[in-house]
C-alpha positions as CSV (number, residue, x, y, z in Angstrom):
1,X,10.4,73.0,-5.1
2,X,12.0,73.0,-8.4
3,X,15.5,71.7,-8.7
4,X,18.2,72.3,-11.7
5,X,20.3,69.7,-12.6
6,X,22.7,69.4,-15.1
7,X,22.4,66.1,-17.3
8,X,23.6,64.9,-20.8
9,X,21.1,62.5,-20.5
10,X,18.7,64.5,-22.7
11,X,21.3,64.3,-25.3
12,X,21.7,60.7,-25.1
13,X,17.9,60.7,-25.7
14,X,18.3,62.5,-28.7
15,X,21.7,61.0,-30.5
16,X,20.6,57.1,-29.7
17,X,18.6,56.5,-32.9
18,X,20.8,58.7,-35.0
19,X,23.8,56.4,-33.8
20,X,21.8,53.5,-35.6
21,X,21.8,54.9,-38.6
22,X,25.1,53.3,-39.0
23,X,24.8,49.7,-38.2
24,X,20.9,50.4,-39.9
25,X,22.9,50.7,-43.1
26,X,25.7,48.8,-42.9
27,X,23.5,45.7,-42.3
28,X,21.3,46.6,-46.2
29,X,22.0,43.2,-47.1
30,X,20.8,41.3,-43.3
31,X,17.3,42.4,-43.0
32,X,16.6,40.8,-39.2
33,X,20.3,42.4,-38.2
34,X,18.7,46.1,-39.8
35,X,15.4,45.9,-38.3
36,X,16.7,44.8,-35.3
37,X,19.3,47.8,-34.6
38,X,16.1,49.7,-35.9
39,X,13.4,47.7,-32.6
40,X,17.0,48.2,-30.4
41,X,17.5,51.5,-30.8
42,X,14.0,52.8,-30.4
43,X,13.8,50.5,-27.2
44,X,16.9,52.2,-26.0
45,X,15.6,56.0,-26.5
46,X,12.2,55.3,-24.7
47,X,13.9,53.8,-21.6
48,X,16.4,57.1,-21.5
49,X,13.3,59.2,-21.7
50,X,11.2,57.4,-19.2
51,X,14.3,57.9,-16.6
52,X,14.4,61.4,-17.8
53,X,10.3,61.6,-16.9
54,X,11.0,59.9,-13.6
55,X,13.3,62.9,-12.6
56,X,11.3,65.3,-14.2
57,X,8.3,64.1,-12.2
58,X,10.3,64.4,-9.1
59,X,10.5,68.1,-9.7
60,X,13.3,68.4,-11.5
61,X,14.5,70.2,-14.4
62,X,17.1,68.9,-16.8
63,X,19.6,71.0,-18.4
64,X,22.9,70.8,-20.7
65,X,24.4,74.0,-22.9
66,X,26.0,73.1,-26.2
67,X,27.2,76.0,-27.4
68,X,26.6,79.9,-26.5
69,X,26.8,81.9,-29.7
70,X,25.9,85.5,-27.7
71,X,24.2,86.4,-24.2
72,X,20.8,84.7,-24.8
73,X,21.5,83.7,-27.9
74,X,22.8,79.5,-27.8
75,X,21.9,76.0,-28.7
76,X,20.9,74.3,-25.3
77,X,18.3,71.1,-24.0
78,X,16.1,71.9,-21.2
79,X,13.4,69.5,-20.2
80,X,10.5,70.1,-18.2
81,X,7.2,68.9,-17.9
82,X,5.9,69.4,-21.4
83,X,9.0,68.6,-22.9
84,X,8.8,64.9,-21.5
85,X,5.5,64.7,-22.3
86,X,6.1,64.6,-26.0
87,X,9.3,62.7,-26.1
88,X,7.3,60.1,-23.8
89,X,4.7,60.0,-26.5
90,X,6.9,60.3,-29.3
91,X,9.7,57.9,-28.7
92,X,6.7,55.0,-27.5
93,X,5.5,55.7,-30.9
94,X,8.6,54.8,-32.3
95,X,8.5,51.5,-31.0
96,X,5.1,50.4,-32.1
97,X,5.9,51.9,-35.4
98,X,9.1,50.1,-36.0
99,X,7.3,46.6,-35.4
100,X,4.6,48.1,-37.8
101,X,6.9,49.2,-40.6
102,X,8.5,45.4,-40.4
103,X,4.8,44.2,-41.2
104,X,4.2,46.6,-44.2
105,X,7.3,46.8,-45.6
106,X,7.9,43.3,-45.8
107,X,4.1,42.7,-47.1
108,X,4.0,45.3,-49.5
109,X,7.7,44.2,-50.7
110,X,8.5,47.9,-50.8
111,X,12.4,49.0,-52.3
112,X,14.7,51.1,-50.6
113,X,14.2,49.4,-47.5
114,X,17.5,50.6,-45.6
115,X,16.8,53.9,-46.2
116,X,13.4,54.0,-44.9
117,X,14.7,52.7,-41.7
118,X,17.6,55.3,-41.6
119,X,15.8,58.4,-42.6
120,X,13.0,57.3,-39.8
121,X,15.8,57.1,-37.3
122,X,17.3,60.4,-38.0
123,X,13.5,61.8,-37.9
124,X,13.2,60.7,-34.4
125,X,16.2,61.9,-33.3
126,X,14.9,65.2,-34.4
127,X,11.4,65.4,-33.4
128,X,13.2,64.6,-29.4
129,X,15.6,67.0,-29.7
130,X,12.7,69.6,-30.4
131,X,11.1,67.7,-27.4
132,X,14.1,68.9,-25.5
133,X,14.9,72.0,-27.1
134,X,15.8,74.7,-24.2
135,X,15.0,78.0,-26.5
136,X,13.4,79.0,-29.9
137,X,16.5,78.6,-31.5
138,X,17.3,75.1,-30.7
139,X,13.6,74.4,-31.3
140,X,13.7,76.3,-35.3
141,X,16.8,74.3,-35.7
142,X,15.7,70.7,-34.8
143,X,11.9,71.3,-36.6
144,X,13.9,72.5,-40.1
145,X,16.0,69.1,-39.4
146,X,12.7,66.9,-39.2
147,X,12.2,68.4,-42.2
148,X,14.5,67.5,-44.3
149,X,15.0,64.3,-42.9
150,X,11.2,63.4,-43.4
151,X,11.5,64.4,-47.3
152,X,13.3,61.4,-48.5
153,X,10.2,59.5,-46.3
154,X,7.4,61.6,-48.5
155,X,9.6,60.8,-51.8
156,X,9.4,57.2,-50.8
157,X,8.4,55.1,-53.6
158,X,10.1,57.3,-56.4
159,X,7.1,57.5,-58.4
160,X,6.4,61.2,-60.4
161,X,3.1,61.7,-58.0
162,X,5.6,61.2,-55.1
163,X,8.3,63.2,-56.0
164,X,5.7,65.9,-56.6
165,X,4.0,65.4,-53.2
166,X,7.3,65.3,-51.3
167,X,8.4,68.5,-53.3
168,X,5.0,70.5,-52.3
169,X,5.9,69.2,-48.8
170,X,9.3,70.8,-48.6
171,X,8.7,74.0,-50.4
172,X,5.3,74.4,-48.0
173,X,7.3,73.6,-44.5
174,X,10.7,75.1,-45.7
175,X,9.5,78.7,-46.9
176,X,6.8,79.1,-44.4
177,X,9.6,78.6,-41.7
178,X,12.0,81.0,-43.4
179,X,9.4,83.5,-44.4
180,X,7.7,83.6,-41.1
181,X,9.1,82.0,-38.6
182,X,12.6,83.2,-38.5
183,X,11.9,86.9,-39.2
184,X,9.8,86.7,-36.1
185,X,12.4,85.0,-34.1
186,X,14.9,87.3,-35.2
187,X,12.8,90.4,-34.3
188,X,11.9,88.5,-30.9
189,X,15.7,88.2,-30.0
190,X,16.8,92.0,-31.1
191,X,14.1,93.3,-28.8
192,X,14.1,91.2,-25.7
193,X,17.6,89.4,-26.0
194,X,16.2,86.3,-24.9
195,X,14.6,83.1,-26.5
196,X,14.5,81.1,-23.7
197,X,11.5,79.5,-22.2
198,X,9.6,80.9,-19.4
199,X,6.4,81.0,-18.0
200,X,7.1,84.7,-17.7
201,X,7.6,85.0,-21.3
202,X,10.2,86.8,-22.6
203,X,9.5,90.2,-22.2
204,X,10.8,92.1,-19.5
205,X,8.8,95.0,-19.8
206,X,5.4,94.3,-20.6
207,X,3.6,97.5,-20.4
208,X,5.8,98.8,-23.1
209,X,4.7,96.1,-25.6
210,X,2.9,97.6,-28.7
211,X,-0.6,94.9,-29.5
212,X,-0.7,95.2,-32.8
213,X,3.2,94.2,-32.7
214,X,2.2,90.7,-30.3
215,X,-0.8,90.3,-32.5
216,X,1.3,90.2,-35.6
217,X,4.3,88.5,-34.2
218,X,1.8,85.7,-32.9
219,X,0.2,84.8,-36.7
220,X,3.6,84.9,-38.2
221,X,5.0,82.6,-35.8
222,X,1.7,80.2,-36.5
223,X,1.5,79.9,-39.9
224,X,5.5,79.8,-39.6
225,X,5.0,76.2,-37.8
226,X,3.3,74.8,-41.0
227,X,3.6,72.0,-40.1
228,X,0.7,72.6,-37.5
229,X,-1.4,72.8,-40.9
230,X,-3.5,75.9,-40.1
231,X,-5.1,76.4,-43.4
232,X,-4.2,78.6,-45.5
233,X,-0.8,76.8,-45.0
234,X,-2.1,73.1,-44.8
235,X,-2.0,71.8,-48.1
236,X,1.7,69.9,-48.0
237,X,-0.2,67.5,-45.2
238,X,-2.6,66.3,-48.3
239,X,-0.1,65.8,-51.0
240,X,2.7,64.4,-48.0
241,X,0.0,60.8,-48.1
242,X,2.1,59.8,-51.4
243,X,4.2,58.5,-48.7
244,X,4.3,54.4,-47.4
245,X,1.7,54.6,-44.2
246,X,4.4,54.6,-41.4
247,X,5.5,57.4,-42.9
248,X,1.9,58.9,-43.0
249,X,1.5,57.4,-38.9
250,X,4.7,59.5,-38.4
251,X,3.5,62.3,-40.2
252,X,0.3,62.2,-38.6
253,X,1.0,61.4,-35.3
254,X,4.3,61.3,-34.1
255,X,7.1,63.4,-35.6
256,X,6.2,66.3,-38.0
257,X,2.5,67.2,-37.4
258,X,2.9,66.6,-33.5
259,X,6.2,69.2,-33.7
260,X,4.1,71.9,-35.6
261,X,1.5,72.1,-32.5
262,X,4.2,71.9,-30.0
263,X,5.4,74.8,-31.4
264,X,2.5,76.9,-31.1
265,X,2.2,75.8,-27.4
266,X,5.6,76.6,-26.6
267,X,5.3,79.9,-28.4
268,X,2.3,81.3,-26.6
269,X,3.0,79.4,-22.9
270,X,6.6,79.9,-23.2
271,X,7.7,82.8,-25.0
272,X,4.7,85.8,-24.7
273,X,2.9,84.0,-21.7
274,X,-0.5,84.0,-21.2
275,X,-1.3,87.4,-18.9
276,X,0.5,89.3,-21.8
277,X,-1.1,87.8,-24.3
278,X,-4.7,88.2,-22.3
279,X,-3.7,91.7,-21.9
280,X,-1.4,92.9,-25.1
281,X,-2.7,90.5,-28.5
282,X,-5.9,89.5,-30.4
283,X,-5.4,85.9,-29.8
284,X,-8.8,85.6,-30.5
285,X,-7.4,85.4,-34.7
286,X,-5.8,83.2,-34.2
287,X,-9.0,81.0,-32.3
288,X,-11.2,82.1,-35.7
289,X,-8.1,80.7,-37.9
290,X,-8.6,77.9,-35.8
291,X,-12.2,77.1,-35.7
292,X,-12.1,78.0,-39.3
293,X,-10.0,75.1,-39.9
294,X,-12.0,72.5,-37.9
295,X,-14.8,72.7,-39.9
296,X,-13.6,73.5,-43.1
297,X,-11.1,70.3,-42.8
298,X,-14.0,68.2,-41.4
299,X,-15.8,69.2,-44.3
300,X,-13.0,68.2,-47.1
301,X,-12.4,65.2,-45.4
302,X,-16.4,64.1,-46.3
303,X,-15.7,64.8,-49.9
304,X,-12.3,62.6,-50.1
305,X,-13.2,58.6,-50.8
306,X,-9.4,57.9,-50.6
307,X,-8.9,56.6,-47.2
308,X,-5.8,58.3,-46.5
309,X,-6.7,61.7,-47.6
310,X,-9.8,61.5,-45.9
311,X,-7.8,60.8,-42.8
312,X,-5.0,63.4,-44.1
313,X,-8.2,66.4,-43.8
314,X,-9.2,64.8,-40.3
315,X,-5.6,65.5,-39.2
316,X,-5.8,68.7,-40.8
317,X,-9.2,69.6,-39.0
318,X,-7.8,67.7,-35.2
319,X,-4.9,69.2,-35.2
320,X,-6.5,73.3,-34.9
321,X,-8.2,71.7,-31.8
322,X,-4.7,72.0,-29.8
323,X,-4.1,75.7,-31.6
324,X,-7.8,76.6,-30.8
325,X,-7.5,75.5,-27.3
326,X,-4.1,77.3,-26.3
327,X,-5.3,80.8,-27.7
328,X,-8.4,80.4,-25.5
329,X,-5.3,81.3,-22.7
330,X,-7.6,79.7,-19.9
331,X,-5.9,76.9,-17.9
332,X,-8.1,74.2,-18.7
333,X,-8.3,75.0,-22.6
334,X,-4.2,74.3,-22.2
335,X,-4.7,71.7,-20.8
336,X,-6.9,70.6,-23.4
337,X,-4.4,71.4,-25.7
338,X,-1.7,69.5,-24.4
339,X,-3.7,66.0,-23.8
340,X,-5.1,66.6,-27.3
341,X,-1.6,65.8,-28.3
342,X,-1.4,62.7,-26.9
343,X,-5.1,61.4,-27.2
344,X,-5.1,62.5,-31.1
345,X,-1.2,60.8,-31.5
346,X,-2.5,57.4,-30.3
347,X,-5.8,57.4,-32.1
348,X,-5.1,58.7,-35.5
349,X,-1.7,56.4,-35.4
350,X,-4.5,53.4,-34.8
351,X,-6.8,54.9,-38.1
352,X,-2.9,55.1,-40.2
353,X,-2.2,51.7,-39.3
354,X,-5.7,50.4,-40.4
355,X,-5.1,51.9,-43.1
356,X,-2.2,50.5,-43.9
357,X,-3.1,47.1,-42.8
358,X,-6.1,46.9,-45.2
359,X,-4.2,47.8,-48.1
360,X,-1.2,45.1,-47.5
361,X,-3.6,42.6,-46.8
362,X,-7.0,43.4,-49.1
363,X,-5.5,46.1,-51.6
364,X,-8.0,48.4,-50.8
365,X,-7.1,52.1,-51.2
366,X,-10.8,53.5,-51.1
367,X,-13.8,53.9,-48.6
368,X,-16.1,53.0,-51.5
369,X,-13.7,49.3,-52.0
370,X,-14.8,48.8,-48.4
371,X,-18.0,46.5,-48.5
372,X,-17.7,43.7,-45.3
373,X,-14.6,44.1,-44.9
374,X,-14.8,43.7,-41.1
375,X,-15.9,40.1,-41.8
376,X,-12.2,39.5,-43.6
377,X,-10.7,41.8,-40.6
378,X,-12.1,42.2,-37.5
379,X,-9.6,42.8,-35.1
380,X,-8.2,45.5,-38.1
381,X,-11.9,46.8,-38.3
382,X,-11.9,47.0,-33.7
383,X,-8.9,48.9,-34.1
384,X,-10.2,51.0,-36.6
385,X,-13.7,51.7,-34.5
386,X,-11.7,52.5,-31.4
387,X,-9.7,55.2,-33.4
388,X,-13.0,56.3,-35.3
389,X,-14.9,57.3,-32.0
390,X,-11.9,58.7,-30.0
391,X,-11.8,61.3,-33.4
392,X,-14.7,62.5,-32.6
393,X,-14.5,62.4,-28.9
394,X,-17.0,59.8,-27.8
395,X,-16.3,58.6,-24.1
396,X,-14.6,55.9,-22.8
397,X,-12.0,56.9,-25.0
398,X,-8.9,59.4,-25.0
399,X,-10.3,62.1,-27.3
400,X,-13.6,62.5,-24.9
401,X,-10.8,63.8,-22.3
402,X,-8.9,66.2,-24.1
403,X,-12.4,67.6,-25.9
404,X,-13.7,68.0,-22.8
405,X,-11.2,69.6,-21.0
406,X,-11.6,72.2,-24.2
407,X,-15.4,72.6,-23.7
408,X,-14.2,73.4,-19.5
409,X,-11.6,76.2,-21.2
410,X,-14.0,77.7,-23.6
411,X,-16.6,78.1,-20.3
412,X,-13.9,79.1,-18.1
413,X,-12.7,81.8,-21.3
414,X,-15.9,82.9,-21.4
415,X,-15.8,82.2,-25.0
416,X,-18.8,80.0,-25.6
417,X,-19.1,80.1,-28.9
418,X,-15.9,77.4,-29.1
419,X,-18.7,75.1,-27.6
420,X,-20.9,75.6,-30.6
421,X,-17.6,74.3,-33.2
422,X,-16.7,71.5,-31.2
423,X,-20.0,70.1,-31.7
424,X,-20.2,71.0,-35.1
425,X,-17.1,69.5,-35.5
426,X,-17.9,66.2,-33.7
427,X,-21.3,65.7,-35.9
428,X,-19.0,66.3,-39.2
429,X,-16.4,63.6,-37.9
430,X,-19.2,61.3,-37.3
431,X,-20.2,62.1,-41.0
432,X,-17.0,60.9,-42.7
433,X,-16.2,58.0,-39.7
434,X,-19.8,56.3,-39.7
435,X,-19.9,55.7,-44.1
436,X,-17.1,53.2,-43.1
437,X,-18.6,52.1,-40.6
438,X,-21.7,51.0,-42.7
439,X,-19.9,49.7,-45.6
440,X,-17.2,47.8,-43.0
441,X,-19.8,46.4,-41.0
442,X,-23.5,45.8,-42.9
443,X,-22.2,45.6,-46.3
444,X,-21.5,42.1,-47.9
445,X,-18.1,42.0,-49.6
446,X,-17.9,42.6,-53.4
447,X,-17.3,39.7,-55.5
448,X,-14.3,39.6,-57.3
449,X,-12.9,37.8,-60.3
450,X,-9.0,37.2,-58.9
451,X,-9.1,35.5,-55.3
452,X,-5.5,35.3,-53.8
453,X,-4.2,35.4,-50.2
454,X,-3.4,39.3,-51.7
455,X,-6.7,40.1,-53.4
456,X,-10.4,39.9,-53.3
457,X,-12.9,38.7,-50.8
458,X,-10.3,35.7,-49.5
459,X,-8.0,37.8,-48.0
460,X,-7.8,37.7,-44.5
461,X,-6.0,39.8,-41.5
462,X,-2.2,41.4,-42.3
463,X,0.8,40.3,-40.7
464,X,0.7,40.1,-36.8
465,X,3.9,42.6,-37.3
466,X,0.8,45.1,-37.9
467,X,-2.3,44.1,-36.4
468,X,-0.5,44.0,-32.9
469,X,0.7,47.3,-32.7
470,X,-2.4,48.9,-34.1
471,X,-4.4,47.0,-31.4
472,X,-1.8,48.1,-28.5
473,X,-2.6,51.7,-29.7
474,X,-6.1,51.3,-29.4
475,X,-6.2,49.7,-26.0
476,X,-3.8,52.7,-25.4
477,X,-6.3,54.6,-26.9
478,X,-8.8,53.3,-24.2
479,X,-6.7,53.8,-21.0
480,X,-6.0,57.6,-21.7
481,X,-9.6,57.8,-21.4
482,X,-9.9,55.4,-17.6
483,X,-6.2,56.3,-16.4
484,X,-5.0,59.5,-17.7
485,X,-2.9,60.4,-14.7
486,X,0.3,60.1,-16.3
487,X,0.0,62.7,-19.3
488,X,-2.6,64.5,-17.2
489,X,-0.2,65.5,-14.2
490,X,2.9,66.3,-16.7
491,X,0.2,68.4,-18.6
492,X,-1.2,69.8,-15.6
493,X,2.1,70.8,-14.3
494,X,3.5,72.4,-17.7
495,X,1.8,75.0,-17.1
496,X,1.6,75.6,-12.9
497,X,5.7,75.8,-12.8
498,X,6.4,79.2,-10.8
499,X,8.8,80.9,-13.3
500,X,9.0,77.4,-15.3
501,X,12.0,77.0,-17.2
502,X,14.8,79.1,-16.3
């Protein structure tokens, strides 16, 4: 039995981190005071969103209006199942990245400090208020907030490559969104007068919907969420790594990529519903678009010896598993889709922090720079392995469970042919994850003329500000895989919700 309540606890949730951007920058000059608003306030919003799961799992559904603009048409916060799910994710994410970005920032002595903090804040509080969201509206307007509030992040270091990469990333996410998605949400309202989220969809009267109109409406809304970096529209995610690596782990796998996906689920669960879309679309483009883009990423990602592009084109590739899954429109391929959310959040945010932890501590920006490096950094290097083999879905860890529950989809979608890409898929991650492995692990270091606690074959692990956090990830990264039951019940129940959300 599902029970309505009316809560502003939702927008709590939301405003807590965007509050902090006050104290955040009024303490510039008191770096322990800043970052520890910064670890305060992202403390603060998980504990509001695990009571908000606690209710939630007790079969209720959160609501609370803001403003009503016309019938249908208003800016309101309704959570349910899949909601919490990625605010849970999301705002635990925060956490472990705030202690992270302590660790790199400090080590790599970057400038503009304050404003990293405060833009990341501000991020957050956008990427839960799409969490949250009630309607399409409220969901367009919080994932053009992220954003713009994720552009000063990309522009970071002020350097002429990363003002070029952070413009590329705003004109990619901003006119996709405007060109695409709003036209379609527009044209969604006039005819149905509703952009709230159902099970049911939104259309009323479904035997009067035209299939080419669904078909259409469905790609424009897709490559609208950009951020979801379906190729053609994918290239902002490459020329977005300019950015410090918390930004790229937030890129990657909290905030902006993670929003794009939870679009496209909401879109086809929540707005056309799967029986019309089984019986009025050709999903089915939008499953080639998406196997297309596995492989082709996968195979871009093999060419790239920059470590964080070559994790930028995994991303690229991983993330068209959750789009590939949901058009299947078989329970267990959404299922898929949703725990491929959280199993690809926690393991790529382990491969970002690696990442990021080999460059503060060896300056290594290259897979070929790598040569026994796991004898300077071995708990780095663990990490880094447990991310590596949940990417490409090797068991006991979190991607096998999400992968798998895709293979069950394609089977019970009698589309068997999606078995045939993940396993092409999994070989290709294999081929750009095991080269590291080999010159991590069997390789003896290169020497080098300057040896400094910075530099060269004497460097040792970074700061424990990062290497913790990365390890909690992967040990996270492990338990999705022997204790699931959390994300797998909210997951489960996103989708079994008689009616869902009002």
């Amino acid at each position: 039995m599902i029970e309505y309540i009316v809560s502003p606890l939702p927008i709590y949730a939301i405003l807590v981190s965007s509050l902090a951007v006050i104290p955040i920058v009024l303490s510039d000059k008191h770096v322990n005071v800043r970052e520890s608003f910064t670890i305060f306030a992202a403390f603060t919003k998980f504990f509001i969103v695990l009571s908000i799961y606690f209710m939630v799992r007790d079969g209720k559904i959160i609501e609370y209006k803001i403003i009503e603009f016309l019938p249908g048409l208003s800016i309101k916060l309704t959570v349910d199942s899949f909601g919490v799910f990625f605010a849970l994710m999301a705002s635990f994410l925060w956490i472990v990245t705030s202690f992270y970005s302590i660790g790199y920032m400090r080590g790599g002595h970057e400038k503009k400090q304050t404003r990293f903090y405060a833009f990341f804040a501000i991020s957050m509080s956008a990427a839960i208020g799409a969490a949250f969201s009630g309607n399409l509206l409220t969901l367009y307007i919080f994932y053009e907030i992220i954003t713009f509030a994720t552009y000063p992040l990309v522009a970071h270091k002020e350097t002429e490559e990363a003002i070029q990469g952070a413009r590329r990333y705003l004109s990619y996410l901003l006119l996709t969104s405007v060109l695409f998605f709003l036209p379609a949400l527009v044209y969604l309202y006039i005819t149905t007068g509703s952009l709230d989220f159902s099970l049911n969809g939104v259309f009323k009267n479904t035997h009067q919907v035209d299939k080419g109109v669904v078909t259409v409406l469905l790609i424009l809304f897709v490559f609208g969420s950009a951020k979801a970096a379906v190729m053609p529209f994918h290239l902002w995610l490459p020329s977005a790594m300019v950015a410090p690596t918390p930004v790229s782990a937030l890129l990657h796998a909290v905030a902006v990529v993670k929003t794009g996906v939870f679009v496209i689920v909401r879109v086809f669960v929540y707005i056309f519903g799967v029986e019309l879309l089984k019986a009025h679309s050709y999903s089915y483009i939008v499953s080639g678009l998406a196997a297309f883009t596995i492989l082709v990423g996968s195979m871009v990602a093999l060419r790239q010896d920059n470590i964080k592009a070559r994790l930028a084109y995994s991303t690229v590739s991983q993330l068209s598993y959750i789009v590939l899954a949901v058009s299947l429109l078989s329970p267990k391929a959404i299922v898929g889709s949703i725990m491929h959310i959280v199993a690809h959040g926690f393991g790529k945010i382990t491969l970002f922090f690696w990442a990021g932890a080999v460059y503060v501590a060896a300056h290594k920006t290259k897979v070929s720079e790598l040569s026994g490096i796991a004898k300077k950094m071995p708990f780095t290097m663990a990490a880094f392995t447990i991310g590596a083999l949940s990417m490409i879905g090797f068991p006991p860890f979190g991607g096998f469970i999400s992968k798998w529950f895709i293979a069950n989809g394609a089977v019970e979608s009698h589309n068997y042919w999606v078995i045939g890409v993940l396993v092409a898929s999994a070989l290709l991650n294999a081929s750009y994850f095991v080269p590291i492995f080999i010159k991590a692990y069997l390789e003896t270091p290169v020497k080098e003329e300057h040896h400094d606690h910075n530099h060269g074959v004497d460097h040792g692990e970074a700061s424990m500000f990062m290497v913790v956090p990365m390890l909690i990830t992967a040990a996270i990264t492990i338990t999705l895989f022997f204790y699931p039951d959390i994300f797998l019940a909210l997951a489960e129940k996103a989708i079994a919700f008689p009616g869902g959300m009002k």
